[in-house]
C-alpha positions as CSV (number, residue, x, y, z in Angstrom):
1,X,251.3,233.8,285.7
2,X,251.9,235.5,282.3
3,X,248.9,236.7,280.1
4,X,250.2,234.4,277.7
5,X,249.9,231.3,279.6
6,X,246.5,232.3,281.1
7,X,244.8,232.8,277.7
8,X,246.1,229.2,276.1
9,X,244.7,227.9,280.1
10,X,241.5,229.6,279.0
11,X,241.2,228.5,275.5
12,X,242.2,224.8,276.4
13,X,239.5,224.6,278.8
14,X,236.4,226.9,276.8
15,X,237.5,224.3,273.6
16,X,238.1,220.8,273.6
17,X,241.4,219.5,272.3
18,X,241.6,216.0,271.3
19,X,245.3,216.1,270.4
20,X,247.9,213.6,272.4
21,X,250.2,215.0,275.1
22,X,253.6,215.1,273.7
23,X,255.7,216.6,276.8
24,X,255.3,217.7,280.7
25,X,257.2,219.7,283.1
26,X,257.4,220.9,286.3
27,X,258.0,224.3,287.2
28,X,258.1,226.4,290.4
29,X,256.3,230.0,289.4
30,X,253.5,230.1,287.2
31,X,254.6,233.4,285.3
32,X,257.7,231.1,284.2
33,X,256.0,228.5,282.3
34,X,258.3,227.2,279.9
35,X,257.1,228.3,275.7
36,X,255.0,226.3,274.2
37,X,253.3,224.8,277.6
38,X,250.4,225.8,279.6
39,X,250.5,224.9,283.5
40,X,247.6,222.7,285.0
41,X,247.0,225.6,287.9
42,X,243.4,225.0,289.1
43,X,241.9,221.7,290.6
44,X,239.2,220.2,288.2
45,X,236.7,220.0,291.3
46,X,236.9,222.5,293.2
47,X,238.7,225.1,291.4
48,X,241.7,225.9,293.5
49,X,245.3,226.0,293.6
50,X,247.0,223.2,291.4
51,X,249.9,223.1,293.7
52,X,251.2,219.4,293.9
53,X,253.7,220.5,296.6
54,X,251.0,221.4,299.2
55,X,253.6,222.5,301.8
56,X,254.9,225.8,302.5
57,X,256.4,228.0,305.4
58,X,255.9,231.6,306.6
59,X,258.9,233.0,304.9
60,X,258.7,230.9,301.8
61,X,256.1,228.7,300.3
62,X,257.0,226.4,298.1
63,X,254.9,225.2,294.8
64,X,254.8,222.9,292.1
65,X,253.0,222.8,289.0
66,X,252.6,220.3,286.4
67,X,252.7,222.1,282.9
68,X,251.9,220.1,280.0
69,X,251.9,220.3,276.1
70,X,251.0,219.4,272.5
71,X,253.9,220.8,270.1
72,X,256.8,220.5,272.3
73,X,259.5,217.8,272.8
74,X,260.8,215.1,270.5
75,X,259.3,214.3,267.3
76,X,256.6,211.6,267.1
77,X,256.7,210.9,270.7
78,X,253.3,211.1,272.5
79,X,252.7,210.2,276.0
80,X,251.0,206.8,276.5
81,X,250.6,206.7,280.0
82,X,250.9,208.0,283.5
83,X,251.6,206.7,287.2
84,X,252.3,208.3,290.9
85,X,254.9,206.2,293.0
86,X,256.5,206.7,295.6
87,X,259.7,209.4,295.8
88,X,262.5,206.9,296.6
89,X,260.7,204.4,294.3
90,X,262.1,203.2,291.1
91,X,260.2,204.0,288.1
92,X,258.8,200.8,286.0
93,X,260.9,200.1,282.7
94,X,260.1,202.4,279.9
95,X,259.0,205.0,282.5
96,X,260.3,208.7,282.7
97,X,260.2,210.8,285.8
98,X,261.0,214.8,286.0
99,X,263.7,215.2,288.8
100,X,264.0,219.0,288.9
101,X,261.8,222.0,287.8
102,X,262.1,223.1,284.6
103,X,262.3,227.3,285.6
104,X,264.4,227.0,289.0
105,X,266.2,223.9,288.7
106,X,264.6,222.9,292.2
107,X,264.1,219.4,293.3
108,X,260.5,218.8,291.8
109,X,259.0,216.4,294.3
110,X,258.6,215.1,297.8
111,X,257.0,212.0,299.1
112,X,255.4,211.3,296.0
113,X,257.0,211.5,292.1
114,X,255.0,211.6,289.0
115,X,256.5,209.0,286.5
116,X,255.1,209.0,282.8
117,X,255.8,206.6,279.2
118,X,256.2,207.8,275.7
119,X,255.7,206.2,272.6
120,X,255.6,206.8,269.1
121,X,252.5,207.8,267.7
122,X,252.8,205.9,264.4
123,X,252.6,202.8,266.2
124,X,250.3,204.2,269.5
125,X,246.1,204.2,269.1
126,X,245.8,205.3,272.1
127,X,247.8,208.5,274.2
128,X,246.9,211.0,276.8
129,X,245.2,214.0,275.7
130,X,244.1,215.6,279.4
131,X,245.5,215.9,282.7
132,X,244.1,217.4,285.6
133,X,244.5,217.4,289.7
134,X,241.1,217.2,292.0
135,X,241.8,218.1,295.3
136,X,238.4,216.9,297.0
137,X,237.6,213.2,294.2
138,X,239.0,210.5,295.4
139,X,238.4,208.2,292.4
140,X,238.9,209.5,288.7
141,X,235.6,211.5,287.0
142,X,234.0,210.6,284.2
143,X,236.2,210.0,281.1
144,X,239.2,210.3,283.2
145,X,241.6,207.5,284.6
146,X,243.6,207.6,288.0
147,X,247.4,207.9,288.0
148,X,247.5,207.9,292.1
149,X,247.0,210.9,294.9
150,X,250.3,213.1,295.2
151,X,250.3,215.0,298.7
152,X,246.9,215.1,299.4
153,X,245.3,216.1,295.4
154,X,244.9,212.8,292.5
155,X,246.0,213.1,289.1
156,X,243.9,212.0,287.0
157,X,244.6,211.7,283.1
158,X,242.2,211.3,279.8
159,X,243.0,208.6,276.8
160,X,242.2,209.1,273.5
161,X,242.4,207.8,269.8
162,X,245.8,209.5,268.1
163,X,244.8,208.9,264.3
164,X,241.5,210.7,265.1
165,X,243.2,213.5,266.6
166,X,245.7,213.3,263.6
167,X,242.6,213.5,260.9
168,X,240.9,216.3,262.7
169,X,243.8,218.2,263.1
170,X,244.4,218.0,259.3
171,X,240.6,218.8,258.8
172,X,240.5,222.2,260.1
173,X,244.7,223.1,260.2
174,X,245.8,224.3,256.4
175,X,248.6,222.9,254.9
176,X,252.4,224.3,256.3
177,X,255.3,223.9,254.3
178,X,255.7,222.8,250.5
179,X,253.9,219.7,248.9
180,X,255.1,216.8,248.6
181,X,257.8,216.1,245.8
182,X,255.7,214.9,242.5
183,X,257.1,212.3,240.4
184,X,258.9,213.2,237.7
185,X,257.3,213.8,234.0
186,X,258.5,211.3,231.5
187,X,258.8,212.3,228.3
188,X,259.6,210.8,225.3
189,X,261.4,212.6,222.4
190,X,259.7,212.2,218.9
191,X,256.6,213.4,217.2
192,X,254.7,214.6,220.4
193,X,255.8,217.8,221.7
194,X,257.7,219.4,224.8
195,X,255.7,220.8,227.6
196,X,257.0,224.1,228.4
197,X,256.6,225.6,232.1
198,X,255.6,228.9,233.6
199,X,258.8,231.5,234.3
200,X,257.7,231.7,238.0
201,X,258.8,228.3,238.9
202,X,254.9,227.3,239.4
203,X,254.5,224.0,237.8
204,X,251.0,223.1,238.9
205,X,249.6,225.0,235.6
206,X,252.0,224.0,232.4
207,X,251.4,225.9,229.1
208,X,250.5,224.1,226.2
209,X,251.2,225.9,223.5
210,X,253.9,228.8,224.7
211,X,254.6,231.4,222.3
212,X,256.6,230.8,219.0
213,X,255.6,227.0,219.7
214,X,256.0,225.5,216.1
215,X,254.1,222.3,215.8
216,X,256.3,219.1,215.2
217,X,253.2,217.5,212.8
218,X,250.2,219.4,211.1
219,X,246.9,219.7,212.1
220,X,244.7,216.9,210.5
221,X,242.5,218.0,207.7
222,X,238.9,218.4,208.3
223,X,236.1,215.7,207.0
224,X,235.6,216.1,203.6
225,X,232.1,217.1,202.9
226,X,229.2,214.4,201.2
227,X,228.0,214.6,198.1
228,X,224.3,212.8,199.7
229,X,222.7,215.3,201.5
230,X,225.1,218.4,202.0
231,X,226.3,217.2,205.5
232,X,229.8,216.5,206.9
233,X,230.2,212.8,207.2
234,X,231.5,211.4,210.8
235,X,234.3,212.5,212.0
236,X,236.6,211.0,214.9
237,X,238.5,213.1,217.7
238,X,241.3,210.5,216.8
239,X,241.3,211.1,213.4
240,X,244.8,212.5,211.7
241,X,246.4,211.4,215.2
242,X,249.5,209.2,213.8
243,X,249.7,205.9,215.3
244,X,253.6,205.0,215.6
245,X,256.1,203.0,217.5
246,X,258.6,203.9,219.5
247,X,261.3,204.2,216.9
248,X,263.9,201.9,219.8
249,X,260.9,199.3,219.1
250,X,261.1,199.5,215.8
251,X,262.5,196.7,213.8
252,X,266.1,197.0,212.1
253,X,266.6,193.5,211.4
254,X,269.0,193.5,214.4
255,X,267.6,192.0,217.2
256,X,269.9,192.5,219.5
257,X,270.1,196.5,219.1
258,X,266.0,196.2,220.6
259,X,266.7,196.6,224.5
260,X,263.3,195.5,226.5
261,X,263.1,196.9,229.9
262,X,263.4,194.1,232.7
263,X,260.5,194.6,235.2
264,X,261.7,193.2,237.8
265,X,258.7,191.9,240.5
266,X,258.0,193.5,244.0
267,X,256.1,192.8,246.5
268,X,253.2,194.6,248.0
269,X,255.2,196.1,250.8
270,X,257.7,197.1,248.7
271,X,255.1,198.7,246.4
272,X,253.7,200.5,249.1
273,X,257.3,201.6,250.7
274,X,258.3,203.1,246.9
275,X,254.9,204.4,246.0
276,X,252.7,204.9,248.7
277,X,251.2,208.2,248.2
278,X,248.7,209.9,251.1
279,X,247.1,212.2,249.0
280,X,246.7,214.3,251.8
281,X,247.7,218.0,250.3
282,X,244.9,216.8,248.3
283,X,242.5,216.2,250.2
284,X,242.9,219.7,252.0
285,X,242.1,221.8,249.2
């Protein structure tokens, strides 16, 4: 077994990990676990050899070993749930089975054949986050649920909730990749000005005043001061802002040269499907 795959073995068992299953394998030799997988090698009970073959020879023994992971295979598929049948049995619709080993392309089981089902976790609450073998149990531990016994060891498998996982993944995991795209600025041509943007292609800080700027209006005049008492009278933070119309809206005495927008009505799923935003690079920072 490679150091690699016996330090994520360590660290999967010394911290738990609440995230859903999302491919297995089988493989012959434990120091060719495939990348991305760590093999189940020790019973949960007892602490022994994982081996789901159980049968070996003088001159050669032969072993299995179910290896399992949480980044590999296709995307959005988690796995939902997991049976033992028999060899020469035919899986249950929507089941899976692995027929050959994934580092020697070696038939992968006798007597007994692990089957499993995958779903898509946008529409799955609940997936398989453990699996382990006990070769002394015959019944499932605590927290665990029985798949079936496989030449003389169970497999036993743990359930739990995917959107949790998904939340606390996002909790402690920073953000990979670029934001999502934001919605473009809309600006409208007239007496308020442009908003130039910063030369390094960073738009999340805009300048408001870049240099050379020449102001479109002038400022408003300060508040004239009373004649009463020597004070300033009130003054508004609105004051000397010009209050105009769109000039498209303004009237020309031609109606039909004034073009409304048509808003046309949506529902709320289409609402949702157009502008649904998760806020979730947000929420992160």
């Amino acid at each position: 077994m490679s150091k690699e795959s016996k330090l994520l073995n360590s660290l999967s068992r010394a911290f738990p990990d609440d995230r859903p299953i999302t491919a297995l394998q089988i493989i012959e030799s434990l120091d060719k676990c495939p990348n991305g997988f760590y093999p189940v090698h020790r019973t949960y009970d007892q602490d022994q050899d994982a081996d789901l073959w159980r049968e070996g020879s003088f001159i050669r023994k032969k072993t299995r070993y179910l290896c399992i992971s949480k980044t590999e295979g296709s995307h959005n598929l988690v796995l939902k749930d997991l049976v033992v049948i028999n060899e020469k049995s035919i899986p249950t619709e929507g089941f899976s089975l692995i027929s050959r080993t994934a580092d020697s392309e070696q038939r992968a089981w006798r007597k007994k054949q692990i089957t499993y089902k995958l779903a898509n976790k946008r529409f799955t609450q609940q997936a398989v986050t453990d699996i382990i073998v006990c070769s002394r149990l015959k019944k499932a531990p605590d927290g665990f649920s029985f798949a079936g016994e496989i030449n003389g060891v169970i497999v036993c498998y743990k359930m739990g909730n995917v959107q949790d996982a998904e939340r606390n993944l996002s909790e402690v995991t920073p953000a990979i990749g670029p934001p999502p795209a934001r919605p473009p600025r809309h600006h409208q041509p007239g007496i308020y000005p442009s908003i130039a943007q910063n030369n390094d292609g960073d738009h999340d800080y805009e300048i408001l005043n870049p240099p050379g700027y020449v102001p479109t209006r002038p400022a408003p005049q300060p508040p004239p001061v009373t004649s009463g008492n020597g004070g300033m009278s009130s003054f508004h933070a609105l004051d000397g802002v010009p209050f105009v119309l769109n000039s498209k809206l303004m009237g020309t005495g031609n109606n039909n040269q004034v073009q409304i927008p048509i808003i046309k009505a949506r529902t709320m799923q289409q609402l949702l499907r157009d502008y649904d935003y998760p806020f979730t690079v947000e929420r992160q920072t």
